[in-house]
MDAnalysis code that builds the backbone (N, CA, C; Angstrom):
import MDAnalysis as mda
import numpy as np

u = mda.Universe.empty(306, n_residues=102, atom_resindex=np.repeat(np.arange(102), 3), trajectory=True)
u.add_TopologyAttr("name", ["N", "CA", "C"] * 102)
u.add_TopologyAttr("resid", np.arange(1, 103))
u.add_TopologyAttr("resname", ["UNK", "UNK", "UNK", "UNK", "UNK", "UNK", "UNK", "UNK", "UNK", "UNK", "UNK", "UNK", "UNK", "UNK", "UNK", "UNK", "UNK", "UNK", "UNK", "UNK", "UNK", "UNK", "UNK", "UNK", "UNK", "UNK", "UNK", "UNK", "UNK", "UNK", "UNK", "UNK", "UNK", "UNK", "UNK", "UNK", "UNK", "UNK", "UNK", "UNK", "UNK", "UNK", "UNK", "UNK", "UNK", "UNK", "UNK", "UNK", "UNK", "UNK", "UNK", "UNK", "UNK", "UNK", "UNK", "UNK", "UNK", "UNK", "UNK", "UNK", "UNK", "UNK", "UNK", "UNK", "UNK", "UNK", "UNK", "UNK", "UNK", "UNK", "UNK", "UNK", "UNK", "UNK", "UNK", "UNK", "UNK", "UNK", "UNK", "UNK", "UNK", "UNK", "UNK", "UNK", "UNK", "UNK", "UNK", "UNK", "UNK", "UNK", "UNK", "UNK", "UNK", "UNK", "UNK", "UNK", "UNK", "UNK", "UNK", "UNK", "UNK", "UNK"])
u.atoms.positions = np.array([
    [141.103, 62.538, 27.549],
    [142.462, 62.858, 27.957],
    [143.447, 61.777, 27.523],
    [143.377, 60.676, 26.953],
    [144.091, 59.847, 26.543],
    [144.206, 59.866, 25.048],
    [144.124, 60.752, 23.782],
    [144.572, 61.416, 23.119],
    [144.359, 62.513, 22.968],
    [145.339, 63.026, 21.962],
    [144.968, 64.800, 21.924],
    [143.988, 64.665, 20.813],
    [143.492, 65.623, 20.932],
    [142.475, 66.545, 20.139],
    [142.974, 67.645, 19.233],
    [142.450, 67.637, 18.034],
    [143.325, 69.052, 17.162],
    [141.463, 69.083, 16.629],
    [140.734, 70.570, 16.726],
    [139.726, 71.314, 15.594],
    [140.176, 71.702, 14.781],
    [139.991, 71.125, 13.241],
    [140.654, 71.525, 12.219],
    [139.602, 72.556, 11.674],
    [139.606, 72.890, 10.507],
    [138.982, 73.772, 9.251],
    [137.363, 73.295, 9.333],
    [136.331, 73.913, 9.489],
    [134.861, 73.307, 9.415],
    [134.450, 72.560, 10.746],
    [135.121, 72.958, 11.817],
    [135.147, 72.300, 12.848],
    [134.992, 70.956, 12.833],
    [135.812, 70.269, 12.320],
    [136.511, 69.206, 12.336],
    [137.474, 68.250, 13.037],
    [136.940, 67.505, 13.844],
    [137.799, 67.087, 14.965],
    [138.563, 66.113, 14.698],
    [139.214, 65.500, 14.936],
    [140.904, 64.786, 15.083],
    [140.917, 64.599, 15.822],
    [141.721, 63.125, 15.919],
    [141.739, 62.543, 17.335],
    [143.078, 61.411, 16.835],
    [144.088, 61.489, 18.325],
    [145.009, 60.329, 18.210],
    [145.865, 60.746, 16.974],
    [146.571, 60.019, 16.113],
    [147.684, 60.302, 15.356],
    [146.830, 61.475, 14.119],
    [145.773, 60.789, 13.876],
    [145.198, 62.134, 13.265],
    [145.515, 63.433, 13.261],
    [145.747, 63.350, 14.611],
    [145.170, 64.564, 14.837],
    [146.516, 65.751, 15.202],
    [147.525, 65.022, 15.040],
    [149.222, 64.959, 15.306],
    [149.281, 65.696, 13.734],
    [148.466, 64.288, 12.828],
    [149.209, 65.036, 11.604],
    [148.290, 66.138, 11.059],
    [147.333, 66.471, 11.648],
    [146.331, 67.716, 11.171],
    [147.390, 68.980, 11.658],
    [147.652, 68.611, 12.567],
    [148.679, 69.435, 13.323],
    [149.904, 70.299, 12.844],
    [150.650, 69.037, 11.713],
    [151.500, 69.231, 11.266],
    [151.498, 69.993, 9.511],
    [150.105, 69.765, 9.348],
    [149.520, 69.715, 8.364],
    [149.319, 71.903, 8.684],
    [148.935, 71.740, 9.612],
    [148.537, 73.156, 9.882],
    [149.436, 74.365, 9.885],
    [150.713, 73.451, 10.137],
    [151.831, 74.371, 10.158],
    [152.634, 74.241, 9.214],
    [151.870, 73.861, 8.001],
    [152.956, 73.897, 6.623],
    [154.028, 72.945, 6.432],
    [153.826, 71.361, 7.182],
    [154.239, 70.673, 7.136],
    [153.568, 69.888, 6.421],
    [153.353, 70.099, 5.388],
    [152.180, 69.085, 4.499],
    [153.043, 67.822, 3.756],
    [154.352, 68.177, 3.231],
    [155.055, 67.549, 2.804],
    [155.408, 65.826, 3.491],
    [155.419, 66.491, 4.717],
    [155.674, 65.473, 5.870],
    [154.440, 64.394, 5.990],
    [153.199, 65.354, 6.438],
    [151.917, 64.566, 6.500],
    [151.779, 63.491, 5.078],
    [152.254, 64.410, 4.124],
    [151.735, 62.996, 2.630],
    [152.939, 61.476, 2.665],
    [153.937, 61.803, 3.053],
    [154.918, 60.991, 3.625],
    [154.460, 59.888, 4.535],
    [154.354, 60.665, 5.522],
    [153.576, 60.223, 6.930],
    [152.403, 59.054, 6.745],
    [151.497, 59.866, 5.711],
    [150.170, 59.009, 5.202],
    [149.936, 57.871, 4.538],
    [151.607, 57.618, 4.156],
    [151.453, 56.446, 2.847],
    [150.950, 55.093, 4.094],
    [150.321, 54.302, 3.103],
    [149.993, 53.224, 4.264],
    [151.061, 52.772, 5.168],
    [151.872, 51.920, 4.893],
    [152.510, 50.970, 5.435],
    [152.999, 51.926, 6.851],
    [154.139, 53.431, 6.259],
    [154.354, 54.390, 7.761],
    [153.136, 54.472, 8.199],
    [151.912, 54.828, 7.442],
    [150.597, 55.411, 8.543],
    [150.673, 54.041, 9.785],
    [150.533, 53.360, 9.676],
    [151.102, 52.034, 10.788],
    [151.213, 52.057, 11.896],
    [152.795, 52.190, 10.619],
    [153.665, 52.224, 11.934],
    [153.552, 53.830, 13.016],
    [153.045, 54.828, 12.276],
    [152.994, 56.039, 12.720],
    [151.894, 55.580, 14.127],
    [150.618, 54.992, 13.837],
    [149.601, 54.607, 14.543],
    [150.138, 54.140, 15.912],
    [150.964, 52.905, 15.430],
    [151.220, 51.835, 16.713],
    [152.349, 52.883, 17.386],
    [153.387, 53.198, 17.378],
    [153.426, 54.594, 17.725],
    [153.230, 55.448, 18.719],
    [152.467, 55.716, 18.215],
    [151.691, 57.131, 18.762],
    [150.800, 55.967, 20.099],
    [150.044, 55.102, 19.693],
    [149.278, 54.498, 20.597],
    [150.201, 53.914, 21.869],
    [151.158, 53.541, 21.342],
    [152.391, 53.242, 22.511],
    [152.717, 54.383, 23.515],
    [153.505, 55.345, 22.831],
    [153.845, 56.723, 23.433],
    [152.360, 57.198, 24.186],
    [151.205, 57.027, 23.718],
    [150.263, 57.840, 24.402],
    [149.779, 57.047, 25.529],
    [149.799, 55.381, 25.530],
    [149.612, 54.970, 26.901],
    [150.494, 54.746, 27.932],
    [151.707, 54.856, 27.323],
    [153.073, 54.649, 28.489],
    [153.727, 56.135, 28.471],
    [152.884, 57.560, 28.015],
    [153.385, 58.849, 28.343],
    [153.848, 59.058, 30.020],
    [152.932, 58.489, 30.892],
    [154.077, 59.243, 32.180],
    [155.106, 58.488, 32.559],
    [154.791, 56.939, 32.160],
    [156.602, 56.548, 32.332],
    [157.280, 57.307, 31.659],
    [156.889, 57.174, 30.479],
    [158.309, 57.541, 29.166],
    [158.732, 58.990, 29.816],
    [158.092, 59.790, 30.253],
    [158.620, 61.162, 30.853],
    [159.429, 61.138, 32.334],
    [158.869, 60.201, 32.871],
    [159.900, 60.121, 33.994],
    [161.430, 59.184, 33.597],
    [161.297, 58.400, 32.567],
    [162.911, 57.726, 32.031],
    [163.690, 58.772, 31.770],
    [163.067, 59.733, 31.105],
    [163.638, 60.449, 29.855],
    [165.057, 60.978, 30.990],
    [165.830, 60.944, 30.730],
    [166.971, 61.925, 31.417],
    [167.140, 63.072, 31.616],
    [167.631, 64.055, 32.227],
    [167.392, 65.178, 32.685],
    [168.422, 65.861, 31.572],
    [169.531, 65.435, 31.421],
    [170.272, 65.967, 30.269],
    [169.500, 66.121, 28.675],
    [168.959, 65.128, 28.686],
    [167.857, 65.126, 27.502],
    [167.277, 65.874, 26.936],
    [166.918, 66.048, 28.010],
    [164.923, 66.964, 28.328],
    [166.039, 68.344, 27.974],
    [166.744, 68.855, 28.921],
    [167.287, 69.965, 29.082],
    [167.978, 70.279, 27.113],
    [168.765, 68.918, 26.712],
    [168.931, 69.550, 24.995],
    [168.164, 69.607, 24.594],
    [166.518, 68.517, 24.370],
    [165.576, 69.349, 23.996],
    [164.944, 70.239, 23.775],
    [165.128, 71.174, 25.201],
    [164.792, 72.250, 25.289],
    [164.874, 73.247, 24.916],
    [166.606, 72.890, 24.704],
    [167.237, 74.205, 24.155],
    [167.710, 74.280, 22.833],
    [166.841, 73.177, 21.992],
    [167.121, 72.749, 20.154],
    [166.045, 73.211, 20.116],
    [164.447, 73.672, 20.734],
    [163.110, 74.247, 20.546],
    [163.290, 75.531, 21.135],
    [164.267, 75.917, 21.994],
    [164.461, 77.578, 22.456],
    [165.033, 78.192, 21.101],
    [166.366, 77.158, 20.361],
    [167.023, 78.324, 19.376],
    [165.974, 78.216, 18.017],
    [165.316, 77.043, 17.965],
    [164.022, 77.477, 16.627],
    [163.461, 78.651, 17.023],
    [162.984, 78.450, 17.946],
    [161.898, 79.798, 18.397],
    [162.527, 81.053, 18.120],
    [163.243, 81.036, 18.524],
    [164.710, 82.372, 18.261],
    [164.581, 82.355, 16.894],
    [165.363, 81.505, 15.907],
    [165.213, 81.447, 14.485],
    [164.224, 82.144, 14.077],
    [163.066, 81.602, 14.033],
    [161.860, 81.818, 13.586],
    [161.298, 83.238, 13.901],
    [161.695, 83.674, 15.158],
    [161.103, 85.079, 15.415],
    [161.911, 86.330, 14.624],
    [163.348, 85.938, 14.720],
    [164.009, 86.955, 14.040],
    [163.881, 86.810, 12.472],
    [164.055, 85.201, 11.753],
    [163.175, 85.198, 10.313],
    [161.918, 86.375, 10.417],
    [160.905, 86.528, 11.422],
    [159.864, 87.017, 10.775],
    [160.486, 88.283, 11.440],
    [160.987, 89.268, 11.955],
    [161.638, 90.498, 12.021],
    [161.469, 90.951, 13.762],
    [160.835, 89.859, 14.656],
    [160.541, 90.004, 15.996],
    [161.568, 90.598, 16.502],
    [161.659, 91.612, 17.351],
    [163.154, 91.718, 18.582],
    [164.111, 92.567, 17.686],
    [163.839, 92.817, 16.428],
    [164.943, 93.592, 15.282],
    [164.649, 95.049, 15.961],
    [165.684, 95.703, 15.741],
    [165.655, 97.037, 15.739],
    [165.343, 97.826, 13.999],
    [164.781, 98.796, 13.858],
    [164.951, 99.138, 12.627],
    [165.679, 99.579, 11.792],
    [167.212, 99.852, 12.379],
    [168.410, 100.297, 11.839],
    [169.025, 99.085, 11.720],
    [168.981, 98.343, 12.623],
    [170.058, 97.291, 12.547],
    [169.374, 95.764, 11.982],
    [170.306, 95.099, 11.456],
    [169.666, 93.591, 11.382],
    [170.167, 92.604, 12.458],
    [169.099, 91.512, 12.053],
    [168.738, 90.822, 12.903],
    [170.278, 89.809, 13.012],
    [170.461, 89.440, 14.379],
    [171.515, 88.579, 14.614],
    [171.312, 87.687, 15.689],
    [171.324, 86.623, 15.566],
    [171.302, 85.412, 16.164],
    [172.254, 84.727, 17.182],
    [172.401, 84.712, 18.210],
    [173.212, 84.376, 19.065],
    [173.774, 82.586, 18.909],
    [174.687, 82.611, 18.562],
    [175.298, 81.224, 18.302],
    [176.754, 80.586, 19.079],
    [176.571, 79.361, 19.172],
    [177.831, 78.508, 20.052],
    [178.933, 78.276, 18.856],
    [179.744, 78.859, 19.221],
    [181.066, 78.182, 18.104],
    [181.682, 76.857, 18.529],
])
């Protein structure tokens, strides 16, 4: 429980930042992962991740409530994005439209 776990391809396990970028790797973020991988970021990516993963329940109780809440809602309108990109929630006469803040 003190890192995550990702089963990759061949049941292949991952562990700790690994396993972050198998992750990212999985979702067609490969570009990122070869970035990610060069030594010197792999590192800093490491120390990192090892920080964030042993001081995770402080860092979640600092975080601000305003925060958390834009977070939330910059991963609600991807999700939105992404579903109507793939044709989710469309009607078949009409196209897809996206609800936006002016």
């Amino acid at each position: 429980m003190r890192h995550i776990h990702v089963i990759g391809p061949g049941a292949a396990v991952s562990s700790g930042a690994d396993a972050v970028l198998s992750a990212y790797e999985a979702v067609g973020l490969g570009w990122l992962v070869a970035v990610l991988r060069l030594p010197i970021i792999s590192l800093l990516i490491r120390a990192v991740y090892a920080f964030v993963s042993k001081h995770r329940y402080t860092l979640s109780r600092l975080l601000p409530g305003f925060l958390t809440r834009r977070l939330f809602g910059a991963v609600n309108s991807l999700h939105q994005m992404d579903s109507a990109a793939q044709g989710f929630g469309c009607d078949d006469e009409e196209e897809c439209e996206l609800p936006y803040d002016d």
